[in-house]
Residue frames as a rotation matrix with the C-alpha (Angstrom) as fourth column:
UNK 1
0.585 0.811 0.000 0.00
0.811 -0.585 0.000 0.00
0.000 0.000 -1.000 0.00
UNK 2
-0.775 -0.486 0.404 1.46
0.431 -0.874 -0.223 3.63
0.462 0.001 0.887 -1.14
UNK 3
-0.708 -0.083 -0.701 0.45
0.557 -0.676 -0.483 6.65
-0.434 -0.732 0.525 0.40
UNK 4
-0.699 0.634 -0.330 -2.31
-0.632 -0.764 -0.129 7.60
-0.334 0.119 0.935 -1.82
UNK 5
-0.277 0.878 -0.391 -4.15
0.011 0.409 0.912 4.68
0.961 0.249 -0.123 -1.49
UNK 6
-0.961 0.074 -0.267 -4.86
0.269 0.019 -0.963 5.46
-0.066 -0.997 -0.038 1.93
UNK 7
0.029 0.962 0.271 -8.43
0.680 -0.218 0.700 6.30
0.733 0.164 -0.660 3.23
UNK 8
-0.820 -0.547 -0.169 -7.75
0.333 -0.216 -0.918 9.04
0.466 -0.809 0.359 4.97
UNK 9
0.399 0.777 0.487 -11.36
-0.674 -0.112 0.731 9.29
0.622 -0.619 0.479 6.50
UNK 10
0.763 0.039 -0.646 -10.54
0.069 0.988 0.142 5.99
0.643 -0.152 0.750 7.77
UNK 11
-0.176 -0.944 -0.280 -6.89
0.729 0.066 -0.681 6.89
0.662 -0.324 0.676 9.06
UNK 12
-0.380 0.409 0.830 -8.83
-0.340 -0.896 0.286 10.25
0.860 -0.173 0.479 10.74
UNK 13
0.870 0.482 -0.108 -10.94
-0.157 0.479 0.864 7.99
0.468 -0.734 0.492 12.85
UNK 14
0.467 -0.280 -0.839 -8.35
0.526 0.851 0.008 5.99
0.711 -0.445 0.545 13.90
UNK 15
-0.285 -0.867 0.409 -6.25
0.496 -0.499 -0.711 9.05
0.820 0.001 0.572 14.99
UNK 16
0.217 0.762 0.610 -9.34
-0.395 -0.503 0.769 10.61
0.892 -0.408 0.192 16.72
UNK 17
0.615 0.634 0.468 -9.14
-0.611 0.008 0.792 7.40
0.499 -0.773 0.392 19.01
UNK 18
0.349 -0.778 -0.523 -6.49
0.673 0.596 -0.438 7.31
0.652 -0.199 0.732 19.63
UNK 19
-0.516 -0.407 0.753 -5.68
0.164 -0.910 -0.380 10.33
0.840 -0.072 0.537 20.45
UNK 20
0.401 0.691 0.602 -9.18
-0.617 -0.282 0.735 10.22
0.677 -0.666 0.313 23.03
UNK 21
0.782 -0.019 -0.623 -7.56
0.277 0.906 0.320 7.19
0.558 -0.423 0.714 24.38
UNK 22
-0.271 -0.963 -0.010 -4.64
0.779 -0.213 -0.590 9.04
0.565 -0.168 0.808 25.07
UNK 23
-0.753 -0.428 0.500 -5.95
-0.107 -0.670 -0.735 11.79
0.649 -0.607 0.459 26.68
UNK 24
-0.957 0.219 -0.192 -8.01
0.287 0.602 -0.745 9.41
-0.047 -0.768 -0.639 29.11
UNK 25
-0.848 0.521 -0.097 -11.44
-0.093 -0.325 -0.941 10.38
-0.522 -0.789 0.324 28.09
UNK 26
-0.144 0.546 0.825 -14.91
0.351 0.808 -0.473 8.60
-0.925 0.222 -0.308 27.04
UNK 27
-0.694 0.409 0.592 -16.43
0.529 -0.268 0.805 9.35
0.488 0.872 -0.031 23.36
UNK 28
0.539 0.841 0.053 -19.43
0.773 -0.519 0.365 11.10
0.335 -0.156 -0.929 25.36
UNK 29
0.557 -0.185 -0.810 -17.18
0.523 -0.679 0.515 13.47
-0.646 -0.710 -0.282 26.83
UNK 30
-0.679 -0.734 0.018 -15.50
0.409 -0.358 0.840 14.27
-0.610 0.578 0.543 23.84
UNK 31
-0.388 0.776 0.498 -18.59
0.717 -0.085 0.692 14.77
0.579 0.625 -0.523 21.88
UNK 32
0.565 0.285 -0.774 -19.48
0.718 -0.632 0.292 17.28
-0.407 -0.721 -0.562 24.94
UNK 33
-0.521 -0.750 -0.408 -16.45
0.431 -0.644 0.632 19.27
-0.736 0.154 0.659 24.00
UNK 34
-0.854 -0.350 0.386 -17.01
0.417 -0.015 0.909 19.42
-0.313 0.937 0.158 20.58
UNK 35
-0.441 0.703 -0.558 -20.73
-0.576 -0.698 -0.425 20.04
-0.688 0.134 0.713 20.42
UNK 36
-0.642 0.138 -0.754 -21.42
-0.640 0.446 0.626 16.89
0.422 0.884 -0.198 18.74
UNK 37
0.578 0.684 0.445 -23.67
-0.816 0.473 0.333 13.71
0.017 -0.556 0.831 19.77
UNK 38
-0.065 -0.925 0.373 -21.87
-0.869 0.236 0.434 10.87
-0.490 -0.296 -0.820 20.98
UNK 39
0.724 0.613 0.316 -23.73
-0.155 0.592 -0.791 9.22
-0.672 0.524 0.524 18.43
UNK 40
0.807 -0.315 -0.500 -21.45
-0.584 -0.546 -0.600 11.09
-0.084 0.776 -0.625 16.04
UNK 41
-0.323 -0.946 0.005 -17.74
-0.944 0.322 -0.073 10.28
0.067 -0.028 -0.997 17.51
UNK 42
-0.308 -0.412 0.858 -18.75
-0.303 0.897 0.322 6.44
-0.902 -0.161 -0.401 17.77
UNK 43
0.793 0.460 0.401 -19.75
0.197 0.429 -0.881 6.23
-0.577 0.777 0.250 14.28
UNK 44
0.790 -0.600 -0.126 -16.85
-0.576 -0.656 -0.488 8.12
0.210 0.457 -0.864 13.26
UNK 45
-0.066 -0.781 0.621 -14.51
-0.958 0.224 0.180 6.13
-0.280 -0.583 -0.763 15.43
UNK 46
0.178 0.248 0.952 -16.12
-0.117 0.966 -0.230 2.59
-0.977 -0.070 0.201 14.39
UNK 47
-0.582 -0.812 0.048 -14.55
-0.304 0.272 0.913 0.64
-0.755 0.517 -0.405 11.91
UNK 48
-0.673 0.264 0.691 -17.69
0.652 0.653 0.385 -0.07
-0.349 0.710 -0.612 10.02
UNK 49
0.232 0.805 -0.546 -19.23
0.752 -0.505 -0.424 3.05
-0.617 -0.312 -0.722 10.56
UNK 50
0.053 -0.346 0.937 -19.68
0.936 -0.311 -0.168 5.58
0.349 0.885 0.307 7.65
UNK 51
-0.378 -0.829 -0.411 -17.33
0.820 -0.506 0.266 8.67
-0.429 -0.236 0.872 8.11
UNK 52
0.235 0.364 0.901 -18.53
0.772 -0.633 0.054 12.19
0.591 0.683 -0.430 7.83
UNK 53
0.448 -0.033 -0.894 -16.77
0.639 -0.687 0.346 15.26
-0.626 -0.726 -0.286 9.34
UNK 54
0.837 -0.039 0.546 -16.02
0.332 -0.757 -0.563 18.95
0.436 0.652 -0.621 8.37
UNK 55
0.059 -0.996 0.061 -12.96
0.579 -0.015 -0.815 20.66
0.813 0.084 0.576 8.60
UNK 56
0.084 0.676 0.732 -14.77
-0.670 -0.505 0.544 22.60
0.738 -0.536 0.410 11.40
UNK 57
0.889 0.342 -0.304 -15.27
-0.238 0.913 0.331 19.24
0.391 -0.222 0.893 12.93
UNK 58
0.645 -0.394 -0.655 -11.88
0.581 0.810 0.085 18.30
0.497 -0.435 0.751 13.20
UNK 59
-0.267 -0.928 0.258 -10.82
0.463 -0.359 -0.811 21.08
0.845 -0.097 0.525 14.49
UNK 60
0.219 0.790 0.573 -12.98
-0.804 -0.187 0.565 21.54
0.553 -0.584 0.594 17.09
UNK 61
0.896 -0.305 -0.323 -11.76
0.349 0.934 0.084 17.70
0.276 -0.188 0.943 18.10
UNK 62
0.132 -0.990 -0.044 -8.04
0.611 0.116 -0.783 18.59
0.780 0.077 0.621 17.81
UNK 63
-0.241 0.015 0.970 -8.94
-0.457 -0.884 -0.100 21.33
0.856 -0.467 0.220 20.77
UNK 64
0.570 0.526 0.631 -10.79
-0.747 0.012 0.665 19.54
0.342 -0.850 0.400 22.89
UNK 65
0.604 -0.704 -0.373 -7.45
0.529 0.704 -0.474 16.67
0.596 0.089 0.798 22.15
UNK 66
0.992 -0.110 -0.067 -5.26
-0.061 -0.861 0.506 19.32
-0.114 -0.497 -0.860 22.82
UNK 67
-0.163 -0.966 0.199 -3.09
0.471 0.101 0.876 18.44
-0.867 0.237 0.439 20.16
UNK 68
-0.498 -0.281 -0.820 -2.52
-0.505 -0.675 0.538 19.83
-0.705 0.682 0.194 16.70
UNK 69
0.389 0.613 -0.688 -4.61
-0.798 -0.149 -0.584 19.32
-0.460 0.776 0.431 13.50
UNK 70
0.307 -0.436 -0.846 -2.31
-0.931 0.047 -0.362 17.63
0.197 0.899 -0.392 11.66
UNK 71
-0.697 -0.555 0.455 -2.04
-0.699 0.668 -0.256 15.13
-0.161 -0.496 -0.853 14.15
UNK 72
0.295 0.831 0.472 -5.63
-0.387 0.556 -0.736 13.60
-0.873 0.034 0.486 12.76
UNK 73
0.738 0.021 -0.674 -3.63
-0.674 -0.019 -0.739 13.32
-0.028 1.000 0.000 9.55
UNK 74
-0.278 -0.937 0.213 -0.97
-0.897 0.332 0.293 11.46
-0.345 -0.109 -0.932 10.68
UNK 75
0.941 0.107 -0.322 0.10
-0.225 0.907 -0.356 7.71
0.255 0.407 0.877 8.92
UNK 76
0.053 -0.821 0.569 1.63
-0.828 0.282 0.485 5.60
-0.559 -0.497 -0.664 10.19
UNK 77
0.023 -0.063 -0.998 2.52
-0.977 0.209 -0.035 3.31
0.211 0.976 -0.056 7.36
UNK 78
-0.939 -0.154 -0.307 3.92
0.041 0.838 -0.545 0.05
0.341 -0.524 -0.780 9.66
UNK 79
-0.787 0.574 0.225 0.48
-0.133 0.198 -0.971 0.13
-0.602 -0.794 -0.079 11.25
UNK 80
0.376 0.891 -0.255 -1.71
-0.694 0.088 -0.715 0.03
-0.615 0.445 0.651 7.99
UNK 81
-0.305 -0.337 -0.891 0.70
-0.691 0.722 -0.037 -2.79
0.656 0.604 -0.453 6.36
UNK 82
-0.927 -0.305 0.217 -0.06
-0.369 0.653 -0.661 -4.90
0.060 -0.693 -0.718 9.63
UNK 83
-0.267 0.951 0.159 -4.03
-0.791 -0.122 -0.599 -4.57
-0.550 -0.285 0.785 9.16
């Protein structure tokens, strides 16, 4: 797999939760932050669930993370060859 066959909706999620996981706190409480339903972030976050957020969206997220933007973009290449 090269780097533009990524999904990066897909690679978004994953970052999302990770990132919540890291900073120790539930999908409903993140979805508090944000102003979203917590309907939203576990569809977003679930691996079968269909992906829809605005650039709004993830920045709003990347605040209530309290990490940078770009950090929903990250790929980690060794971790989508292992899937």
């Amino acid at each position: 797999m090269n780097k533009y066959e990524i999904n990066i909706y897909e690679q978004i999620s994953r970052n999302i939760k990770k990132y919540r996981n890291e900073a120790g706190i539930t999908q409903a409480e993140l979805a508090e932050k944000v102003g979203v339903s917590h309907e939203f972030i576990r569809r977003n976050e679930s691996k079968k669930g269909k992906k829809s957020f605005s650039v709004d969206t993830l920045w709003k997220i990347s605040v209530a993370l309290d990490i940078s933007p770009g950090l929903l973009f990250e790929i980690n290449m060794d971790e989508l060859v292992q899937q």
